[in-house]
Each structure stands twice: as C-alpha cells, then as structure tokens.
C-alpha positions in Angstrom: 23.5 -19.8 16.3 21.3 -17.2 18.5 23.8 -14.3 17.5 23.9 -15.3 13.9 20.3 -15.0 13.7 19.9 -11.8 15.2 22.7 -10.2 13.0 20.8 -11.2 10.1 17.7 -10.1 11.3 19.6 -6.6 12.2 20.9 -6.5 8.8 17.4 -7.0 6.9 15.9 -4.5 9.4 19.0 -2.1 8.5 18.7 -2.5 4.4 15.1 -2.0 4.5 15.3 1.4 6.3 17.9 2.2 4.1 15.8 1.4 1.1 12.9 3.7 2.5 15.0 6.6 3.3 16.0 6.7 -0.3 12.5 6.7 -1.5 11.5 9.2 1.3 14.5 11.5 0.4 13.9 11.5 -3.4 10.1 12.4 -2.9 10.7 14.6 -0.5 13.2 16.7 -2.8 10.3 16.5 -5.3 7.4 17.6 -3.3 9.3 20.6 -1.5 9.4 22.1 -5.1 5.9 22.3 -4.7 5.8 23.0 -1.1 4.0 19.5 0.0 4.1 17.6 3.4 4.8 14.1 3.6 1.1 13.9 4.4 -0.2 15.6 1.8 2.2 13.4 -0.7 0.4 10.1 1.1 -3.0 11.7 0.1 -2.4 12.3 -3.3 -0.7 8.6 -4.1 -3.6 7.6 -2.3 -6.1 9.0 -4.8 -3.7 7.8 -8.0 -4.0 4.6 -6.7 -7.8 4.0 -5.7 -10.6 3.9 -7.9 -12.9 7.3 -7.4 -15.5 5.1 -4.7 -12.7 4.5 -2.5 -11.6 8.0 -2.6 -13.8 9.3 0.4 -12.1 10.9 3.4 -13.2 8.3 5.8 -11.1 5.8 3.8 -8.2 8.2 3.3 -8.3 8.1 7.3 -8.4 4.2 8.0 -5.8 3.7 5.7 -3.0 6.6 6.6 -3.9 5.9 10.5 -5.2 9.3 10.7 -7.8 11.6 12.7 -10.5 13.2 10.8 -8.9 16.4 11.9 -5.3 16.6 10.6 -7.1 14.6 7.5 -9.5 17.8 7.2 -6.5 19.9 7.6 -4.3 18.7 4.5 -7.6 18.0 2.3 -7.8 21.4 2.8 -4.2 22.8 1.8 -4.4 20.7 -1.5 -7.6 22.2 -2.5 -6.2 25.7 -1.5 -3.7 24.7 -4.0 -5.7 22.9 -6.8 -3.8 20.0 -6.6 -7.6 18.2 -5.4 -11.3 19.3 -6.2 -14.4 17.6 -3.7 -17.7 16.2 -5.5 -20.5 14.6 -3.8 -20.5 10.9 -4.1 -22.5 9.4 -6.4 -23.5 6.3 -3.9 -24.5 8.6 -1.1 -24.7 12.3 -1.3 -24.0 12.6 2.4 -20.4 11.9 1.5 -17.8 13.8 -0.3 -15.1 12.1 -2.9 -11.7 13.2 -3.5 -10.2 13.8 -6.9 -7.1 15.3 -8.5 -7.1 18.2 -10.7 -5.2 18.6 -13.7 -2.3 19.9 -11.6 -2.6 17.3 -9.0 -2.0 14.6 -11.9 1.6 16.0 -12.8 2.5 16.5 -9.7 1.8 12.7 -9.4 3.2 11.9 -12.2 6.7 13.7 -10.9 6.8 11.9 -7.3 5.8 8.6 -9.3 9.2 8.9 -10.9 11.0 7.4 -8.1 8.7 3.9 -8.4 10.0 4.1 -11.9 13.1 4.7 -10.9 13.4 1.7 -8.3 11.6 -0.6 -10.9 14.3 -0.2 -13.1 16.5 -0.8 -10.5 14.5 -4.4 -9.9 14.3 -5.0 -13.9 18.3 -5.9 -13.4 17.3 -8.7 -10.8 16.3 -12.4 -12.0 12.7 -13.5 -11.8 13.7 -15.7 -8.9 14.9 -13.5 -6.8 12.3 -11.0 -7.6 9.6 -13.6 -6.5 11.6 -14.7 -3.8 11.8 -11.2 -2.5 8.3 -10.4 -2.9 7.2 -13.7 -0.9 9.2 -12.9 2.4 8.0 -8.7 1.9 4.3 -9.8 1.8 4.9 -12.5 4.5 6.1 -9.5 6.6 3.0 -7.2 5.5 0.6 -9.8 6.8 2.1 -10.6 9.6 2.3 -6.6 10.9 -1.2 -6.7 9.6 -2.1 -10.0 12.0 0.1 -8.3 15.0 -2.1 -5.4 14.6 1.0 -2.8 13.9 -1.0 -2.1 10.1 -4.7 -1.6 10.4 -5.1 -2.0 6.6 -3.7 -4.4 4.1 -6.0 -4.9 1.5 -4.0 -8.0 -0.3 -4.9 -11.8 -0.4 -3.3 -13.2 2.6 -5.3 -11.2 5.1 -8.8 -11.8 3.2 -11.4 -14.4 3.6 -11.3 -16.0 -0.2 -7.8 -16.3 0.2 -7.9 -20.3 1.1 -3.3 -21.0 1.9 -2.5 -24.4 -0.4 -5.8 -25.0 -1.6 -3.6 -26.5 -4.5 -1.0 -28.2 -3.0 2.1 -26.6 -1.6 2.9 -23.2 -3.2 -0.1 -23.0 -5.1 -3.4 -21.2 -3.4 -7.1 -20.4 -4.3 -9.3 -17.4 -4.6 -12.8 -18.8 -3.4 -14.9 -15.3 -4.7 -13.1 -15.6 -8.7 -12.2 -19.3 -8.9 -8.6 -18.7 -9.7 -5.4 -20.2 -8.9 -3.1 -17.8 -7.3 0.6 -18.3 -7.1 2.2 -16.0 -5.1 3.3 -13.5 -7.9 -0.2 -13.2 -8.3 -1.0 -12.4 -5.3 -3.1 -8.8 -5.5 -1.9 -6.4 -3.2 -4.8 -4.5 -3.2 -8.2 -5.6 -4.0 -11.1 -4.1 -4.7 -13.5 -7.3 -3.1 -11.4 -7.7 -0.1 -13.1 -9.1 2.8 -10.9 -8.3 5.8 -9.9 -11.9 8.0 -10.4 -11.3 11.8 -6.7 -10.4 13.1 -8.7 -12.6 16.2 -9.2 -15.7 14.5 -6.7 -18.3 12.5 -3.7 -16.1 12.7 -1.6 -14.7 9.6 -1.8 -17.1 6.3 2.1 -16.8 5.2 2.6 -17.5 1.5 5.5 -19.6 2.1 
C-alpha cells in the first residue's frame, strides 16, 4: 500500500511540473520577444493583478521572495523600457507606486494569453472535476503557506475570518462580510486579508 501511495504522489508531483513548464515555456517564448526576465514578467502580472495601493515595491518584495536590491534592479529595466512609470503614493508620499504604461498593458495582455489559453483548456472539463481540482490545489497552497515554504497567500484558508465548517461540513463562513463560502468561492486573493499565525491552529483544509 506504502509503494502505491508514493507512486501516486510521484505522479501528481510529476504532472504538476509538467503543467508549469508549459506555462513557463510559452511565456517565456513571449517575453524574449521583448527581451524580459522571468523576474521582470512576475513584476508586471504582479501589477495587472493588484489594485494601484498594493503596487508599492515593499509589497512586490514580500510577495516574489525578493531583496530590495534585485527588486530595485528589474524596477529599474522596465522603466528604462516604458513598460512601468513610478508616482508617489497617494497614502504616504514617502513611498513610491508602481504602474504600467501604455506599453506595459500589451505586453500584459500578450503573456496573459497563455491563462487564456489553459482556461480553455479547463472549459472542456466538468464542473466537478473543476471544483474538485481546485479543492486539493488550494489545500496544497495553504498547506505550503502553513509549512512556511510560501510566505504569502492571500486566500481564505490562511486568514482570520475564514471560520472551516462554520456551516456544516463543506460549507464555511466569512466572519468580516457575513457570507457563506463554498469552496468555489473561496477568494484567492483578498484585498481584507488578515494573515493567520503559520504558529497557531495549523493549516484550515477546505476538505
């Protein structure tokens, strides 16, 4: 029984690098057209997917796992390419925010073709599977989160409203908007997340 658990472990562990080399390899054929790093293709489907507050370089840092420095460094190549303009922020003028130019939003728009294209991939699934498959992937999001191997997940399981089978079984609770969540409701990344203690309670699966 042993071996036949670790072979299917192997083989999820396999698929899912698979899956990512695809997506890595088809952005990465994108962005050398424009002669982007990896990095600087993190920064800018950072800033498509954040709200302009978020978008400070202190942020950007916490969430790639990155020093100030080699932050500093690839800021600095986009702007040198207008693909990202700095303004003062409007909540504290000791900070800067990060936003993309004109160019930087089609240059988004190109690398966000390959989400589209997986999506459509996913559109030929059933709903069941879909839900089922996004269950076990943010089971295994928290659960790095919890283990400390991701210093940043932003989604229910790992925040303080979130109360497990406040409902019954299956069916959980947002204590801050009063809402029911099932887990295909489950926000991946909210904007009044209150970060559990990875010390305390352990990781809230959404089985």
């Amino acid at each position: 029984m042993k071996t036949e658990t670790n072979n299917t472990e192997k083989k999820i562990v396999y698929l899912l690098e698979r899956i990512s080399q695809v997506f890595k390899v088809l952005q990465w054929e994108l962005a050398k057209k424009r002669k982007l790093t990896p990095l600087q293709i993190q920064i800018l489907l950072f800033l498509k997917n954040r709200k302009q507050k978020e978008c400070v370089p202190s942020r950007i840092a916490e969430e790639l796992g990155l020093t100030k420095a080699t932050l500093s460094e690839s800021i600095s190549a986009l702007e040198k390419k207008g693909l990202i303009r700095k303004a003062v922020s409007d909540r504290d003028r000791r900070f800067n925010t990060l936003s993309m130019t004109l160019s930087g939003r089609k240059v988004v728009k190109e690398l966000s073709s390959v989400e589209n294209l997986f999506e459509r991939y996913l559109e030929r699934f059933n709903e069941a599977d879909k839900k089922n498959s996004l269950k076990f992937l943010i089971n295994i999001i928290t659960s790095l989160y919890f283990d400390g191997y991701i210093r940043v997940a932003r989604l229910c399981c790992t925040c303080q409203h979130f109360q497990k089978d406040a409902i019954n079984r299956g069916l959980h609770f947002c204590s801050l908007t009063g809402r029911e969540l099932r887990t295909e409701d489950i926000n991946l990344d909210c904007a009044s997340y209150i970060p559990l203690s990875t010390k305390k309670g352990g990781a809230q699966l959404c089985y």
